[in-house]
N, C-alpha and C positions, 0 to 999 in steps of 0.2 A: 571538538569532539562531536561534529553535528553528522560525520558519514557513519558512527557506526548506531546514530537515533536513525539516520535516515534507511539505511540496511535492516533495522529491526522495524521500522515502518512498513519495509516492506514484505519481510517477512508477515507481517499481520496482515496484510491486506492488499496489496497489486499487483499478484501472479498471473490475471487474467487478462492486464497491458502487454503482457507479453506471448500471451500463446496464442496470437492468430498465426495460420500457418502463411509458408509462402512457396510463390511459382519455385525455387529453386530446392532442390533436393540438396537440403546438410543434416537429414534428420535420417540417416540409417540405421536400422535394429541396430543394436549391439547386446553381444551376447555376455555376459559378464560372470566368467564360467573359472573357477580356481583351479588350475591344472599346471603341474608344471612348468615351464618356459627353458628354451634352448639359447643361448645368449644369441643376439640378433646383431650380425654384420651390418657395422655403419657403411653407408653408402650414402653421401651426397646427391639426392635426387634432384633431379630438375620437374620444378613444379609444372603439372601435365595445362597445356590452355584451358580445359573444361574447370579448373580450378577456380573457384571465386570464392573472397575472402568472406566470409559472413559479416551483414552487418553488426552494430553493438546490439542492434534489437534481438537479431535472430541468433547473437551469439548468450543473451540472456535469457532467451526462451530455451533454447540448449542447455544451460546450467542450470534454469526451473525445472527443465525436465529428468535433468540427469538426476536431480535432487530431489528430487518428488519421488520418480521409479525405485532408486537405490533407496528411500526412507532415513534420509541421514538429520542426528535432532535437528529440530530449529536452531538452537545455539552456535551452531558451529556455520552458518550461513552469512554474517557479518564479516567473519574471519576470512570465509574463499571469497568475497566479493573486495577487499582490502589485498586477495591475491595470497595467504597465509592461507597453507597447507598443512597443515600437523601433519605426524606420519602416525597413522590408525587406518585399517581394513577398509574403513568406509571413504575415509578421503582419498585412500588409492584407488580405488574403484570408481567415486567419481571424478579423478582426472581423468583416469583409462575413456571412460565415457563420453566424458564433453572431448575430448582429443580425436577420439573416433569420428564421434558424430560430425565433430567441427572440420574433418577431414586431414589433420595436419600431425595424425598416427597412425597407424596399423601394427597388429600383433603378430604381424610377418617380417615385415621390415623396418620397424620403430619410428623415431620420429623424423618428421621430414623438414629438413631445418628449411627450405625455400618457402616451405607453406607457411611456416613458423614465424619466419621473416612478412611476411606478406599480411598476414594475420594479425599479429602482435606488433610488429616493427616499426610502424608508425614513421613510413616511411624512408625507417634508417636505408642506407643502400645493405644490398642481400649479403655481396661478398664478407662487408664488414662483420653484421649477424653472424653468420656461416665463420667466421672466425673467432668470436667471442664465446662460439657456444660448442663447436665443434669436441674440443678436446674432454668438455663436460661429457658429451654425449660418449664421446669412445670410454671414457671411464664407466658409466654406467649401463655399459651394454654387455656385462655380465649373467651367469647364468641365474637365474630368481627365482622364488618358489612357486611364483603365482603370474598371469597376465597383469593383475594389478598392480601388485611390486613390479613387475617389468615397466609398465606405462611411468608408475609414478615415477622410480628413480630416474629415468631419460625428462619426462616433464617437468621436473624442479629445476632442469638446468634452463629452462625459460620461465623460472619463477619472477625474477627478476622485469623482462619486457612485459609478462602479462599484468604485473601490477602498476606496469607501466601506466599500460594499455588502460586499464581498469580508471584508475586516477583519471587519466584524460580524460576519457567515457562520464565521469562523475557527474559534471552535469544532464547529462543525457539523461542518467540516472533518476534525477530531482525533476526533470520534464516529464517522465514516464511515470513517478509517482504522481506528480501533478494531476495526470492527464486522468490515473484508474481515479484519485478521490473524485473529480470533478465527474466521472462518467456513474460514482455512485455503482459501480458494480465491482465490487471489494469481493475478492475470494481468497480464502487461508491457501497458505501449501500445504499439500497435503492432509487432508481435512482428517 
């Protein structure tokens, strides 16, 4: 039980490990705006070259930030870092968020399983991803009340590789805690 003291360590104290900025742009407004949604036609995209995956750092400065903006409690921060999504307003809004931001959604055309792949897939080959999750996806590309139910229900069918993802990343995790106690500059989320 040491990941979810080390998740709540961090909730107390190592937000500021992660938010230096960096040369690459995966940090876009998003707008996070509750208006109906028209079901979004799956299409198979082919990820554009300008694509680069986020590292785990700038993929954790993205979910500090999604988490911080959107105001969601402290309590529920252990849970999405373990990859557990409840289904509540707030946690559909911030997948909708880090999805965007992280570049592998849009509320036009949902999700893009090759980014998905590339991102999360820890180097599984793409076709295989793209087959394992595909059929999730057409299921839940339905019409929904909100952008955030749209993102969420398409994003849980990669709930699965991002907890993957997350696990692997674990020790990265304990280095990055390491790194804020030792620099002595401890700041809350969202104070």
């Amino acid at each position: 039980m040491i990941k979810p003291f080390v998740c709540i360590l961090i909730v107390a104290g190592c937000a500021n490990a992660f938010m230096y900025k960096h040369p690459y742009n995966h940090h876009q407004a998003a707008v996070l705006a509750h208006e109906p949604v028209v079901p979004v036609e799956f299409v198979k995209h082919t990820t554009s070259p300008a694509f680069r995956p986020a590292s785990f750092l700038e993929v954790m400065e993205v979910v500090l930030d999604c988490f911080n903006t959107l105001r969601i409690p402290l309590q529920r921060f252990p849970s999405y870092l373990s990859g557990i999504f409840p289904e509540d307003p707030e946690t559909k809004c911030f997948l909708r968020c880090v999805a965007i931001k992280l570049g592998v959604y849009c509320d036009e055309k949902g999700a893009d399983l090759d980014r998905h792949c590339v991102q999360f897939g820890l180097g599984e080959c793409c076709e295989n991803f793209s087959n394992r999750h595909l059929v999730c996806l057409q299921q839940n590309s339905l019409p929904c009340p909100d952008r955030c139910t749209a993102a969420y229900k398409q994003e849980l069918c990669f709930q699965e590789p991002i907890a993957k993802y997350l696990d692997y990343h674990f020790h990265d995790l304990v280095g990055l805690l390491h790194q804020a106690k030792c620099s002595h500059d401890l700041k809350m989320l969202h104070p």
